[in-house]
C-alpha positions as CSV (number, residue, x, y, z in Angstrom):
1,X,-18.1,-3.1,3.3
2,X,-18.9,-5.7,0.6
3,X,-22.8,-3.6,-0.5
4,X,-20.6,-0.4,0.0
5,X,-18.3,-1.7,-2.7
6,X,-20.7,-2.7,-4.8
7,X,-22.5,0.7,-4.6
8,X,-19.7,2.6,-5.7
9,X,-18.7,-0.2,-8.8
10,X,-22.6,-0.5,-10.0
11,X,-22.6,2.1,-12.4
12,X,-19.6,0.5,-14.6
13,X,-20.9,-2.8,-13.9
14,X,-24.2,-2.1,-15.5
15,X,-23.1,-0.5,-18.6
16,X,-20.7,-3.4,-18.8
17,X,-24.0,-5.8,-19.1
18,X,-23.2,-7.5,-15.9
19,X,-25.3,-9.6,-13.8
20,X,-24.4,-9.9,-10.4
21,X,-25.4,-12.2,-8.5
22,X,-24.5,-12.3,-4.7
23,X,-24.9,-14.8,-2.3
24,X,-23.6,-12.8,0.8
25,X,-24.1,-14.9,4.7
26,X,-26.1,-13.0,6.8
27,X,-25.1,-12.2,10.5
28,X,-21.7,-13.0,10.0
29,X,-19.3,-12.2,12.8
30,X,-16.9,-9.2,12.7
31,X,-13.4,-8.4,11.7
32,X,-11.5,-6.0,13.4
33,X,-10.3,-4.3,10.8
34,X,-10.4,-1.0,8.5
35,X,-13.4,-0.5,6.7
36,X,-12.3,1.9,4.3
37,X,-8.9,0.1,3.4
38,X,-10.8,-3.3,3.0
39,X,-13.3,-1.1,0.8
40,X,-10.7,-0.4,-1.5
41,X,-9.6,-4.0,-2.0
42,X,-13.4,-5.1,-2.8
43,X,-13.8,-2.3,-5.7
44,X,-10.5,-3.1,-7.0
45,X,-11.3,-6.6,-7.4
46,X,-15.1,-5.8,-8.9
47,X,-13.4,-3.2,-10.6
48,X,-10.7,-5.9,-12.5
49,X,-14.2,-8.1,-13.0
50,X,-15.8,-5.4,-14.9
51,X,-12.8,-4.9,-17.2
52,X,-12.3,-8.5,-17.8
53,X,-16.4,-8.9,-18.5
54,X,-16.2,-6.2,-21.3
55,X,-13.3,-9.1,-23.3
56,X,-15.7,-11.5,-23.2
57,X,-19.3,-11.9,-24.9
58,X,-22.8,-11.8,-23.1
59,X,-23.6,-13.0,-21.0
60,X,-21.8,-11.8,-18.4
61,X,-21.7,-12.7,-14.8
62,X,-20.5,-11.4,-11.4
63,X,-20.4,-13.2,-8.6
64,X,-19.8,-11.9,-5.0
65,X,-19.9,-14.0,-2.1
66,X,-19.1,-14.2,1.7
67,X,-19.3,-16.9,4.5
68,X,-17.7,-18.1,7.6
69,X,-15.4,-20.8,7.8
70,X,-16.0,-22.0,10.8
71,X,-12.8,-24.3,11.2
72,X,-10.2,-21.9,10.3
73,X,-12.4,-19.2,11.9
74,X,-12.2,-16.8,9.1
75,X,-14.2,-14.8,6.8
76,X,-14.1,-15.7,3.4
77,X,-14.9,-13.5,0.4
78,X,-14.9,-14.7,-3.3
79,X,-14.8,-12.4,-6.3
80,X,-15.4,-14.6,-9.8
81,X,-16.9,-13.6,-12.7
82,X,-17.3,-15.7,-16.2
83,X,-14.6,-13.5,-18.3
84,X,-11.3,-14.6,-20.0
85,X,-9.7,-15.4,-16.3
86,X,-5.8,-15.4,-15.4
87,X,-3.9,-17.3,-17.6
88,X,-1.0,-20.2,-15.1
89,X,1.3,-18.4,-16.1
90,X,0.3,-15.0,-14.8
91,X,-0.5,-15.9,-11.6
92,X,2.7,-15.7,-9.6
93,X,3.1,-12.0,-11.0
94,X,-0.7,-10.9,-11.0
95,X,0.3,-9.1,-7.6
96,X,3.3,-7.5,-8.2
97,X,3.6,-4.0,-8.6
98,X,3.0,-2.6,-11.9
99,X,2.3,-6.1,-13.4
100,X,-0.7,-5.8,-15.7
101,X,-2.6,-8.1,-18.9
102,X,-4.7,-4.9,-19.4
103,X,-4.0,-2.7,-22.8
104,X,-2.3,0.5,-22.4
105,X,-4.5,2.9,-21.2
106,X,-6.4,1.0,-18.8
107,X,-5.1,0.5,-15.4
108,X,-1.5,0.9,-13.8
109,X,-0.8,-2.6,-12.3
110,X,-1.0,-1.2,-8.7
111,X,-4.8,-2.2,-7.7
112,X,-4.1,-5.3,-7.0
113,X,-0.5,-5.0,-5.5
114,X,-2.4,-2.3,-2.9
115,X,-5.1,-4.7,-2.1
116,X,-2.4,-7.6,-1.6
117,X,-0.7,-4.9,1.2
118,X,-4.3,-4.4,2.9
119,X,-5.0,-8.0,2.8
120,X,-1.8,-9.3,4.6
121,X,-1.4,-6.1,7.1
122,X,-5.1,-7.4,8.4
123,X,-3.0,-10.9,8.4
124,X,-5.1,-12.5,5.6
125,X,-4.8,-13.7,2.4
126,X,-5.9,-13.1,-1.4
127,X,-5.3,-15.7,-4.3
128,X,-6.6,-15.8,-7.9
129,X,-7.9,-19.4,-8.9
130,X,-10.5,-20.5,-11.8
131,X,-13.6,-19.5,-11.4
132,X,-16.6,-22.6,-11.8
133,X,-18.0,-20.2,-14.5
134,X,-14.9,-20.0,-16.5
135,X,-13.1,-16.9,-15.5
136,X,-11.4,-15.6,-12.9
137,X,-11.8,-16.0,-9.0
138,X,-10.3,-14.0,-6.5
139,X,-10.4,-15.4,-3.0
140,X,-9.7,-13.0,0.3
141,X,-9.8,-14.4,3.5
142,X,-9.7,-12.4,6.9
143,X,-8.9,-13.5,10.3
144,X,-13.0,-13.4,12.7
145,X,-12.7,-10.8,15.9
146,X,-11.8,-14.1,18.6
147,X,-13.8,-13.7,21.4
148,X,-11.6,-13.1,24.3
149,X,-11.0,-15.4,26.9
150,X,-12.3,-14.8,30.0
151,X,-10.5,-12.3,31.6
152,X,-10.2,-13.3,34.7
153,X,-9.4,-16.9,34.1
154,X,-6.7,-16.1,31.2
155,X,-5.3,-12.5,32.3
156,X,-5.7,-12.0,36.2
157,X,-3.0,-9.1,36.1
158,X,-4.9,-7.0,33.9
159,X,-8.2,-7.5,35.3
160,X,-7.5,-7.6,38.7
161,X,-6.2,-3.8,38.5
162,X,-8.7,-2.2,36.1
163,X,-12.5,-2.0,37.6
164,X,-14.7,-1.5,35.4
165,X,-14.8,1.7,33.4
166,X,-16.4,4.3,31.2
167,X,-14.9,5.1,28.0
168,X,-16.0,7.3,24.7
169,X,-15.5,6.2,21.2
170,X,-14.9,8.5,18.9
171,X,-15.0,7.4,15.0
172,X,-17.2,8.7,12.0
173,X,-17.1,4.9,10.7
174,X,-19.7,3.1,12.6
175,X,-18.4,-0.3,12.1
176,X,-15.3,0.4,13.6
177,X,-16.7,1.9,16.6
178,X,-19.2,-0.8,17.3
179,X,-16.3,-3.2,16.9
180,X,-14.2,-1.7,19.6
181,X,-17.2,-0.9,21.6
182,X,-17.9,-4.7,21.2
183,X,-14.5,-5.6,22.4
184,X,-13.9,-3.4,25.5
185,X,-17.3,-4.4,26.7
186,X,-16.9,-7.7,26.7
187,X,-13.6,-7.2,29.0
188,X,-16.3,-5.2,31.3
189,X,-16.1,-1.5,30.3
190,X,-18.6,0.7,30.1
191,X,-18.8,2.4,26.1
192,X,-20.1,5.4,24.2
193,X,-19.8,6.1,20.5
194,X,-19.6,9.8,18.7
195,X,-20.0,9.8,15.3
196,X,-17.9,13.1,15.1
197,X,-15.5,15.1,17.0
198,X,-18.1,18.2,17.4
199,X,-20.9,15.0,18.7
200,X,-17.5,14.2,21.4
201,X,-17.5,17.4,22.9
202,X,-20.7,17.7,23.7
203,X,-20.7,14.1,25.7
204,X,-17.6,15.3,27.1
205,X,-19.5,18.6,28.4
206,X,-21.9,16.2,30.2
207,X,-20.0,13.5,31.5
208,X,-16.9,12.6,32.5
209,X,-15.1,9.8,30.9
210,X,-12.4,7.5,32.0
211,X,-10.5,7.3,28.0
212,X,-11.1,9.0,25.2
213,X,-10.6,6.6,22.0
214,X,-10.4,8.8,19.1
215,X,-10.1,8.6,15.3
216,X,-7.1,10.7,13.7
217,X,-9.1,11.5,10.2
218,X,-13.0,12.8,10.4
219,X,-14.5,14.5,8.7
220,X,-15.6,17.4,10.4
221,X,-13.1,17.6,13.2
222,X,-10.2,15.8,12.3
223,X,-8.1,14.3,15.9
224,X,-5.7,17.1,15.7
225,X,-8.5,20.0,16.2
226,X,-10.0,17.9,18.3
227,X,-7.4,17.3,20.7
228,X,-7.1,21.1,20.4
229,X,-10.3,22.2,21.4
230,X,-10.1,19.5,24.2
231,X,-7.3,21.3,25.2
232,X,-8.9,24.3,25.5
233,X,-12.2,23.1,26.7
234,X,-11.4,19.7,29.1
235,X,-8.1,20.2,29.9
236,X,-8.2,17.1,32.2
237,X,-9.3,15.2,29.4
238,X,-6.0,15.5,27.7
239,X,-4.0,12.9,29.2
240,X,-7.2,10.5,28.5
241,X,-6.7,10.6,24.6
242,X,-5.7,7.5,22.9
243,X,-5.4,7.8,19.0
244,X,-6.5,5.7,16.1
245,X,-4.2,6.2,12.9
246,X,-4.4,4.9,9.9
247,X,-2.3,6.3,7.3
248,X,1.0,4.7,8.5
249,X,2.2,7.7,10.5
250,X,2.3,10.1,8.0
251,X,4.4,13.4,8.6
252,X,1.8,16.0,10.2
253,X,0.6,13.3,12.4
254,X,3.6,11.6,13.2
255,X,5.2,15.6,14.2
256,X,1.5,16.1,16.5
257,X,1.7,12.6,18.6
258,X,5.7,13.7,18.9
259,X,4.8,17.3,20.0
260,X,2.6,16.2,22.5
261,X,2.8,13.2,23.4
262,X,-0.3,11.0,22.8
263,X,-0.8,7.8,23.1
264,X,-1.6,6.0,19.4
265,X,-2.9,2.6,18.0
266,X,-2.6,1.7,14.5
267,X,-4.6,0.3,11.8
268,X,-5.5,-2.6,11.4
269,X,-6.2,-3.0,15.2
270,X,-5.1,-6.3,17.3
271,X,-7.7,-6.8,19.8
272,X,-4.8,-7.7,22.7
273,X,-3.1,-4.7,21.8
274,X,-6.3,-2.4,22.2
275,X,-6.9,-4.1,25.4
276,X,-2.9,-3.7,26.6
277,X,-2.7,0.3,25.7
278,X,-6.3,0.9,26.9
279,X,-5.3,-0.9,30.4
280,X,-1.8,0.5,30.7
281,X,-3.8,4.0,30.0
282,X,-6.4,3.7,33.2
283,X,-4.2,1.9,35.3
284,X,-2.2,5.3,34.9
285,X,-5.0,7.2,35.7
286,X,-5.8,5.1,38.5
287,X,-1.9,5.7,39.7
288,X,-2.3,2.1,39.6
């Protein structure tokens, strides 16, 4: 997420005359979270950096790092840069709404406000301190994926009903999938991942899977055509559909999962509550 957000911020870094300089920790463990809403917050802050940089003389520095902290068992990500920083008396407001230091014209006040709301619905936290260098340095902090406990030691309801079982992941964002796929493995299911909703179809049309857990918004097939042509094609796969959503419920898809009926999950995912819906779901199937 972090070299993705940097990726689409380069440009406008560069012709700001920024150096960036990242010290990012390799291997680091995973958050179960969404990629493309935590995206946002990281170009908003490198975005705000840039701006600052170009009120301040050369030379101009970025610096973007990451690393576990092991005791509080979070990730930690730290956005300073060597520009004019936030003055003490801006920082109880620098995260409301529409609260802005920028000149007219540049900005609305709402980047950071947004990126405040990701931060704390992934039950994290962002604050703006000094940077070493001089300027400004935002800090975001993300709770780590806990391992599990052992299932059978911690949850013996659960795992005493569900066997083992087979289930296809369905999401065009390949961290996501491989998170989930991480964490119903390691309660003793069997996984596949589909990178699209066409890619799904095909698996379906050779195997037979025990759950279907399926992104609302792809790309090519979005999880309302696909539950469509699943319909129409693997009409006992229909009752095997559990939904990812992450746009808050909005009205076309909170009207489809009303009209028929879906199970859903919602963004950011809590690892118990994957495991609860994804349990009550085959212990249905089972007629458990």
């Amino acid at each position: 997420m972090l070299t993705s957000a940097l990726s689409l911020t380069e440009y406008s870094l560069r012709t700001a005359g920024a150096e960036v300089i990242l010290d990012l920790a390799p291997h680091l463990p995973h958050v179960l979270a969404d990629a493309v809403q935590l995206q946002q917050v990281f170009v908003n802050l490198l975005i705000n950096a840039q701006q600052a940089l170009l009120e301040s003389p050369e030379p101009r520095r970025l610096h973007l790092a990451s690393y576990e902290d092991h005791a509080a068992n979070r990730l930690r990500v730290m956005v300073s840069d060597n520009g004019p920083g936030v003055p003490a008396a801006h920082r109880s407001r620098i995260f409301d709404p529409f609260f802005t230091t920028k000149p007219t014209g540049v900005g609305t006040g709402m980047g950071l406000s947004l990126s405040h709301g990701i931060v704390s619905a992934h039950r994290g936290t962002i604050v703006v301190q000094d940077s070493p260098e001089g300027g400004a340095c935002f800090v975001v902090t993300l709770p780590l994926e806990a391992p599990e406990p052992p299932v059978a030691a911690s949850q013996p309801e659960a795992s005493s009903r569900i066997a083992p079982q087979t289930i296809l992941i369905v999401d065009d964002e390949r961290e996501v999938a491989e998170m989930l796929s991480d964490l119903l493995q390691r309660v003793g299911h069997q996984t596949a991942i589909a990178s699209s909703g066409n890619t799904a179809l095909n698996d379906l049309a050779r195997r037979d899977y025990d759950l279907v857990v399926c992104d609302i918004h792809m790309p090519d097939l979005n999880g309302l055509d696909f539950y469509r042509r699943v319909q129409a094609s693997h009409p006992q796969v229909i009752d095997r559909l559990l939904f990812v959503t992450g746009d808050t419920l909005g009205t076309t898809v909170r009207r489809f999962l009303a009209q028929t009926g879906c199970r859903y999950l919602e963004k950011p995912l809590e690892p118990k509550e994957v495991i609860r819906v994804v349990h009550t779901m085959l212990s249905e199937k089972r007629g458990i």
